[in-house]
C-alpha positions, 0 to 999 in steps of 0.5 A, spaced: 410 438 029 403 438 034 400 433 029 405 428 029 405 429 037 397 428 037 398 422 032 404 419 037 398 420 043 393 416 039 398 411 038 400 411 045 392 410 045 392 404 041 398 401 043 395 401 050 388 398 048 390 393 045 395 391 050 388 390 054 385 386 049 391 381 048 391 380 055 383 379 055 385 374 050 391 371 054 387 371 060 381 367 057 386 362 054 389 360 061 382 360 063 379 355 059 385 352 059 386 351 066 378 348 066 380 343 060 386 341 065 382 340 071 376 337 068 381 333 065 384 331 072 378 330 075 376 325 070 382 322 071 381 321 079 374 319 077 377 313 073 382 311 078 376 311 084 371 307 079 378 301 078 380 301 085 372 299 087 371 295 083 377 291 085 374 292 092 367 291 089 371 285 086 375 282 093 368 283 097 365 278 091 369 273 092 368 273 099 361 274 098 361 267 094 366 264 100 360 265 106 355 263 101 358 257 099 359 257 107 352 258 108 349 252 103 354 247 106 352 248 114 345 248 111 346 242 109 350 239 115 344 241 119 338 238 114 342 232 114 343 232 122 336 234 123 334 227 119 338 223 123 336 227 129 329 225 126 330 217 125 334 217 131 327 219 135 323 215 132 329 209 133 327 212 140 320 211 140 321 204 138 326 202 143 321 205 149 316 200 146 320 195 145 322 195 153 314 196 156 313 190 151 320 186 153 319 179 154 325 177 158 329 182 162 335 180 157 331 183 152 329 188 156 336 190 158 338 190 151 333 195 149 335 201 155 342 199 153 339 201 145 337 207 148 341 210 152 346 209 146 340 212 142 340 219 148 347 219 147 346 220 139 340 225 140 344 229 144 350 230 140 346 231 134 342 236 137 348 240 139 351 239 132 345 242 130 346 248 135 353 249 134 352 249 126 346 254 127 350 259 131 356 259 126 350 260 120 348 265 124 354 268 124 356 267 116 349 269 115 351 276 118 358 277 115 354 275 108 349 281 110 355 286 111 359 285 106 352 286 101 351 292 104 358 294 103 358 291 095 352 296 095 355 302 098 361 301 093 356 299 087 352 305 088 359 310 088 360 307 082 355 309 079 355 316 082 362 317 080 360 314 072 355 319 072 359 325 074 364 323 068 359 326 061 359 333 065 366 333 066 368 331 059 363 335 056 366 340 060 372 338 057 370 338 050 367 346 051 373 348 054 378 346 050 375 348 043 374 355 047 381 355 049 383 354 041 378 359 039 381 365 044 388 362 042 387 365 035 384 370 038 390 371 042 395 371 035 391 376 032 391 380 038 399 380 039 399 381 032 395 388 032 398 389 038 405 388 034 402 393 029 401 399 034 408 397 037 410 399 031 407 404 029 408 408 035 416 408 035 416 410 028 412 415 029 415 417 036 422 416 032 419 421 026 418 425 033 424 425 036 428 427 030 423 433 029 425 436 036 432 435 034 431 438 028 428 444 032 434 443 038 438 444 032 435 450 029 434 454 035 441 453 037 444 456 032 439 463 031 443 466 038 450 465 034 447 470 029 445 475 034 452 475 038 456 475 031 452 481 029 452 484 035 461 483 036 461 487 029 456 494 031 462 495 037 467 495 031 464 500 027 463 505 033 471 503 034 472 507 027 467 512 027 472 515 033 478 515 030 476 517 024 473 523 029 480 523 033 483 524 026 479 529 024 480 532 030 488 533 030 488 536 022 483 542 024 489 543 031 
């Protein structure tokens, strides 16, 4: 009885440490799962971030080769100006000389009415040059932000793609880590289900002891008032008998 008490103790005992070792091998299951999972997410995040810039980075591209094609055009337009405005002054030139060395006033009137039209030309050239510089500059400011932007975006990509090898590495570790603790976990639960086992067994050897024993102690005291019932019968005879004798002797 008192060893089967003890070996129900140390049962209890085992049963409860190897609760706590399945449940150490549970928790370190939904831990490495839980890093496996947000490893996972965050590469995911990391990979919708790197495709949505480099859409932007795409977009940005496509205008950067717009304001450069903007830009060579206008270049052009301005070099082209800058040679007529260059021929235009040099036909001005020419005209001022053919006035100071006219030699009728017809001649010479034709010559400043020549030039006046080539002043007029001149203007509207240079302020065709002005007027084109001014959008250049501007193009040429839009090109410098939006290169900037590009290379604010490209650098975040690249931040991005090497932040991806530890997360998927941390990944990899994660998950092998979890199936390795998941068959822990199995043989924990098993050891566990053996103590469980044992434990009832042996507290079921108990119970039906201790009522064995209930039982027994029960039916000692019906001995002892049965026996006790017939002691007072037998006094009963002794007196009649006395009370018998008694009456003969009178």
């Amino acid at each position: 009885m008192v060893s089967l008490e003890k070996l129900v103790i140390q049962l209890q005992q085992k049963k409860q440490e190897a609760s706590k070792l399945r449940q150490k091998a549970e928790n370190q299951v939904k831990e490495f799962r839980t890093a496996e999972k947000r490893s996972s997410s965050g590469l995911h995040t990391i990979d919708k971030k790197i495709e949505s810039e480099r859409e932007e980075s795409g977009d940005v591209s496509t205008v950067l080769l717009r304001k450069n094609a903007q830009l060579e055009s206008i270049g052009r337009l301005i070099a082209t100006a800058e040679d007529r405005l260059s021929t235009e002054k040099e036909a001005i030139e020419q005209t001022e000389q053919e006035i100071e060395f006219a030699d009728s006033s017809l001649e010479k009137q034709n010559a400043e009415t020549r030039l006046r039209s080539l002043n007029d030309h001149v203007d509207e050239l240079v302020e065709e040059i002005k007027s084109r510089q001014k959008t250049a500059k501007k193009i040429s400011g839009d090109v410098a932000n939006f290169s900037d932007i590009k290379s604010k975006i490209v650098s975040k990509i690249q931040k991005q793609t090497k932040s991806k090898p530890p997360l998927r590495e941390t990944k990899i570790s994660s998950h092998k880590a979890a199936q390795k603790f998941l068959k822990e976990l199995e043989r924990r639960t098993k050891d566990e289900e053996s103590a469980q086992k044992s434990l009832e067994n042996a507290y079921s050897k108990l119970k039906e002891l201790m009522a064995k024993k209930k039982t027994a102690t029960k039916k000692r005291p019906a001995k002892k008032k049965t026996a006790t019932k017939k002691r007072p019968a037998k006094k009963k005879t002794a007196t009649k008998k006395t009370a018998t004798k008694k009456k003969s002797r009178r």
